[in-house]
C-alpha positions in Angstrom: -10.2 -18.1 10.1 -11.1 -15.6 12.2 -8.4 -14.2 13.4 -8.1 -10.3 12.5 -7.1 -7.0 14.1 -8.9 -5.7 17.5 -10.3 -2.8 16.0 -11.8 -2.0 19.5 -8.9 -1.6 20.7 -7.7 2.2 22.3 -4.3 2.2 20.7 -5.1 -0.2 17.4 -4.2 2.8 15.1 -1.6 4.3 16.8 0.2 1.4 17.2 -0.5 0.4 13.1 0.6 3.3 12.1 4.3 2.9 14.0 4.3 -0.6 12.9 3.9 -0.2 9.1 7.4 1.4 7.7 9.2 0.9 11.2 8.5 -3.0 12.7 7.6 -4.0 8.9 7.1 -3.1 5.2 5.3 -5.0 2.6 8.0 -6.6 -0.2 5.6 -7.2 -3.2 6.7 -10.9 -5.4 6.5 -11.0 -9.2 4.3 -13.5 -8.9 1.4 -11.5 -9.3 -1.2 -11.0 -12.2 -4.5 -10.3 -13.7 -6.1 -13.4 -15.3 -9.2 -15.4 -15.9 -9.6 -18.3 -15.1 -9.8 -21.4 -17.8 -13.2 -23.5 -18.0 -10.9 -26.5 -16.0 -9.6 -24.1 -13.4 -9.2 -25.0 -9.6 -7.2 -24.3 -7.0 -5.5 -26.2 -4.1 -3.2 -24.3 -2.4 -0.8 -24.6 0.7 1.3 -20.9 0.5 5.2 -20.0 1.7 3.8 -16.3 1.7 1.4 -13.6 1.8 -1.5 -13.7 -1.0 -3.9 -10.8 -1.8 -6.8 -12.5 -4.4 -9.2 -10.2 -5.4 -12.3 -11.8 -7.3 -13.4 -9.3 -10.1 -16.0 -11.4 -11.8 -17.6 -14.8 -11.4 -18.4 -16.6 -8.4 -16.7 -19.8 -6.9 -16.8 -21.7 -3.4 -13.9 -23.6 -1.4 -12.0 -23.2 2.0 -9.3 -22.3 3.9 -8.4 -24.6 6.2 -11.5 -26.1 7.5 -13.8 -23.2 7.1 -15.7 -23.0 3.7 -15.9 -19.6 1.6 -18.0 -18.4 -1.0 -16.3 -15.6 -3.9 -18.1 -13.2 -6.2 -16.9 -9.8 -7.3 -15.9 -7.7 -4.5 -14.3 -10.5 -2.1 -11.1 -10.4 -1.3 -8.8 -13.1 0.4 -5.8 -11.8 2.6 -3.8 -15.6 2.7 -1.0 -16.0 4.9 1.9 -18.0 5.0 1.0 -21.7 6.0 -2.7 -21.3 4.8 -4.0 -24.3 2.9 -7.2 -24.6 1.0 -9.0 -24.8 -2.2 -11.4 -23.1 -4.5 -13.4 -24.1 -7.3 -15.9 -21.9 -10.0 -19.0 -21.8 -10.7 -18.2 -23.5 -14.4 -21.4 -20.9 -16.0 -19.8 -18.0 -14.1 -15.9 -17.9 -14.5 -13.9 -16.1 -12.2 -11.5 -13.0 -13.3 -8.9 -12.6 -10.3 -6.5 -10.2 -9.3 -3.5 -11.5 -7.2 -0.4 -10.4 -5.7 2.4 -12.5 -3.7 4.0 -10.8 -1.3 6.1 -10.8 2.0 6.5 -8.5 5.0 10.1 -7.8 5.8 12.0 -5.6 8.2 13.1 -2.3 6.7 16.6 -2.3 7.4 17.5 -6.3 6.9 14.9 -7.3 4.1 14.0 -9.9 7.0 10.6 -11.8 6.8 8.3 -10.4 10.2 6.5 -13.2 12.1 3.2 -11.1 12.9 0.9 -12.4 15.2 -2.6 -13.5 13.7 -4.3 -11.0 15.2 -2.3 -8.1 13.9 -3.3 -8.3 10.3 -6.9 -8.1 8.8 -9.4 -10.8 8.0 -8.8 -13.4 5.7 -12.1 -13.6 3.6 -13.5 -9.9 3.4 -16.2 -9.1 1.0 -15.2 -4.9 0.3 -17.4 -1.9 0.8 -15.2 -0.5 -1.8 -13.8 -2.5 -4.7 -11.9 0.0 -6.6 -10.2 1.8 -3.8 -8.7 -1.6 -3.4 -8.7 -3.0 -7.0 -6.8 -0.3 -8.8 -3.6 -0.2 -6.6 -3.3 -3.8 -6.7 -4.1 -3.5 -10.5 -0.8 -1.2 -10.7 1.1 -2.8 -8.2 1.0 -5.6 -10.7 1.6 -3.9 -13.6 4.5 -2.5 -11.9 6.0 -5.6 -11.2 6.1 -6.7 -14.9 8.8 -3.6 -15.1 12.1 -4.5 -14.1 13.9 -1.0 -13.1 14.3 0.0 -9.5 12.2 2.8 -9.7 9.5 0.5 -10.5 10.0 -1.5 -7.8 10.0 1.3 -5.1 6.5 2.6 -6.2 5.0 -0.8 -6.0 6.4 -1.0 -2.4 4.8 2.7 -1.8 1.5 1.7 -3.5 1.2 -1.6 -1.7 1.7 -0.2 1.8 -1.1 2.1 1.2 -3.4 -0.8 -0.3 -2.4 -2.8 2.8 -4.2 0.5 5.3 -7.1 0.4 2.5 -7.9 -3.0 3.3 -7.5 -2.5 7.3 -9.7 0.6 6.4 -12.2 -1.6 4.7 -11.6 -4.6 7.1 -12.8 -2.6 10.1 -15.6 -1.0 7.8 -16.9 -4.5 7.4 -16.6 -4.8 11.4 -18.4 -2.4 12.2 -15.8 -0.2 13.4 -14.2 2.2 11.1 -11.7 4.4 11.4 -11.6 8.5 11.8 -11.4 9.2 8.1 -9.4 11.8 6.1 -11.1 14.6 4.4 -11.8 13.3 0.7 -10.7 16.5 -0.3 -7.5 16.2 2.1 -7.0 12.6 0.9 -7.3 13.5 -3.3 -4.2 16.5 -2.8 -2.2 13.9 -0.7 -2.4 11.7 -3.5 -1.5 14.2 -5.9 1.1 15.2 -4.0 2.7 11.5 -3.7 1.8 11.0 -7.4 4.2 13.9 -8.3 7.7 13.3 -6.7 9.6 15.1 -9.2 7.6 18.5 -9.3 6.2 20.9 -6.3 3.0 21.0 -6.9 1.1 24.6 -5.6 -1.4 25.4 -3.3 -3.2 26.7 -6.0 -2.8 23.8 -8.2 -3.6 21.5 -5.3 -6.9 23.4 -4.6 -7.9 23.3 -8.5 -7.8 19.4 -7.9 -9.5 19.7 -4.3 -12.3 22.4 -6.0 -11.8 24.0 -2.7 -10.0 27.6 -2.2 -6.4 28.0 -1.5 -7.4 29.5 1.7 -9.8 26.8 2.5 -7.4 24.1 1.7 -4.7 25.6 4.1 -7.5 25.5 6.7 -8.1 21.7 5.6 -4.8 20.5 5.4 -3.6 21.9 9.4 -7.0 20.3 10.6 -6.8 17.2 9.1 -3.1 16.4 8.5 -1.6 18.3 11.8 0.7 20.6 8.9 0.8 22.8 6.4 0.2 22.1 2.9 4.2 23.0 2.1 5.5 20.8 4.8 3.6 18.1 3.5 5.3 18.3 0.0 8.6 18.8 1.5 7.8 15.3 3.6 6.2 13.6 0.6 9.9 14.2 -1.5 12.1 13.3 1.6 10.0 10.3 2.3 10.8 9.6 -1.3 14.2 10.4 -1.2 14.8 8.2 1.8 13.1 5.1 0.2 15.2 5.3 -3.1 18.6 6.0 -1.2 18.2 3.1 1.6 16.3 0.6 -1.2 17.8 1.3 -4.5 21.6 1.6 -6.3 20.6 4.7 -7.9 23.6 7.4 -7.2 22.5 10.4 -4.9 22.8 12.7 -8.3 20.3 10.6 -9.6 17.9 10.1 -6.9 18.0 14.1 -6.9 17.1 14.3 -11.0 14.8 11.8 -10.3 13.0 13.9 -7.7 13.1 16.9 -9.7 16.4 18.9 -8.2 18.3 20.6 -10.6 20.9 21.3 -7.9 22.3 18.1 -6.1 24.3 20.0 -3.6 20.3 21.6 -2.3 19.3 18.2 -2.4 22.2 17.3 0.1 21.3 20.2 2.0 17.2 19.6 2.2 18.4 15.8 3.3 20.5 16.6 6.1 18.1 19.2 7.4 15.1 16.8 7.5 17.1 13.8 8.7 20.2 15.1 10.5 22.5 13.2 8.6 24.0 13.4 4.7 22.5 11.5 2.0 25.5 9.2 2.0 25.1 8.7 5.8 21.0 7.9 5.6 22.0 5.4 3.0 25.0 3.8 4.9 22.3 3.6 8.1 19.7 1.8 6.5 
């Protein structure tokens, strides 16, 4: 129950950040939702995979495995495979939960990871921030309930970033957070990643910061280790790699889907970030 990640550890970062896109990646399920829960509701529960359950309203008790739990808005159980338990509600208080099935795979086989207990965060958390985690899960399941590739590839995007939110808030609730991003820094990187089809400004990306052009530059080497232009160019590549290596789209469409006009300078922009043509990135997945 309370096995979670070492976040004393020297290398705990550095070694989550190689792990998450490179060892693993989170494979979202469309068994997912946004429900409240009937007057007879209970649950008894014994899963095949990953579970995020988010409690939005009311207030319940049960257990996993032998250790008992109490829910009310704001807690949040990260279930693994194997887990068995049960929960009940407070029948004057009903719960409204957010949930979301979902594996962890290799990237390059689709392979379910085995990850040791004590690599992944806590399994009852109560958050320190409810919708920093709420509203990505919120889309990751609305984005499920769509059917078309490019659906399914920002749900994987979102989720991996929910799943360092709730390491974020996991170590938070530890006592031991993390160095964290400029706000600012964080707000334009999201605007960025929101925008995979356009190239967004400086200028633009300041209005949205309220901070100066100049100022932003300044931010954006400080706290990101580049400039503000390489990050954009990495943000579509990053793109461009997921929907070649996880999707049938043809490399014409991936490039109208990221906004080129010319698919011959989206060849080019490819094999000069990657080494290799977008044909050959796709063929090496």
């Amino acid at each position: 129950m309370g096995d979670r990640l070492d976040y004393r550890g020297r290398d705990v970062w550095t070694e989550l950040a190689a792990s998450l896109g490179r060892t693993y990646v989170p494979e979202p399920s469309r068994h997912c939702g946004h429900v409240r829960c009937g007057p007879e509701w209970s649950w008894r529960f014994s899963l095949q995979d990953f579970d995020l359950w988010l409690v939005c309203k009311g207030r319940g008790r049960g257990a996993i495995g032998d250790q008992p739990v109490t829910v009310s808005p704001g807690t949040l159980l990260v279930l693994r495979p194997g887990d068995t338990g049960w929960m009940v509600q407070d029948p004057d208080d009903r719960l409204t939960v957010t949930f979301a099935h979902f594996a962890l795979v290799a990237p390059a086989t689709g392979v379910p990871v085995d990850l040791p207990a004590d690599r992944l965060p806590s399994r009852h958390l109560r958050l320190t921030d409810f919708r920093a985690v709420h509203e990505p899960l919120l889309s990751v399941v609305r984005l499920m309930e769509r059917a078309g590739p490019l659906a399914l590839l920002e749900a994987r995007l979102v989720f991996a970033h929910l799943l360092l939110t709730i390491v974020c808030q996991d170590a938070v609730a530890a006592g031991l957070a993390p160095e964290i991003v400029d706000p600012r820094v964080q707000t334009v990187m999201r605007f960025v990643r929101e925008r995979p089809a356009e190239r967004p400004t400086i200028q633009a990306a300041a209005a949205v910061a309220r901070v100066s052009p100049t100022h932003l530059r300044r931010l954006f080497a400080r706290e990101v280790g580049m400039s503000f232009r390489s990050y954009v160019l990495r943000s579509r590549m990053e793109q461009a790699r997921s929907m070649l290596c996880e999707s049938a789209m043809s490399v014409s469409e991936i490039a109208r889907a990221l906004g080129y006009v010319d698919v011959a300078l989206f060849s080019r922009q490819v094999r000069a970030y990657f080494g290799m043509t977008p044909s050959d990135l796709r063929q090496a997945r």
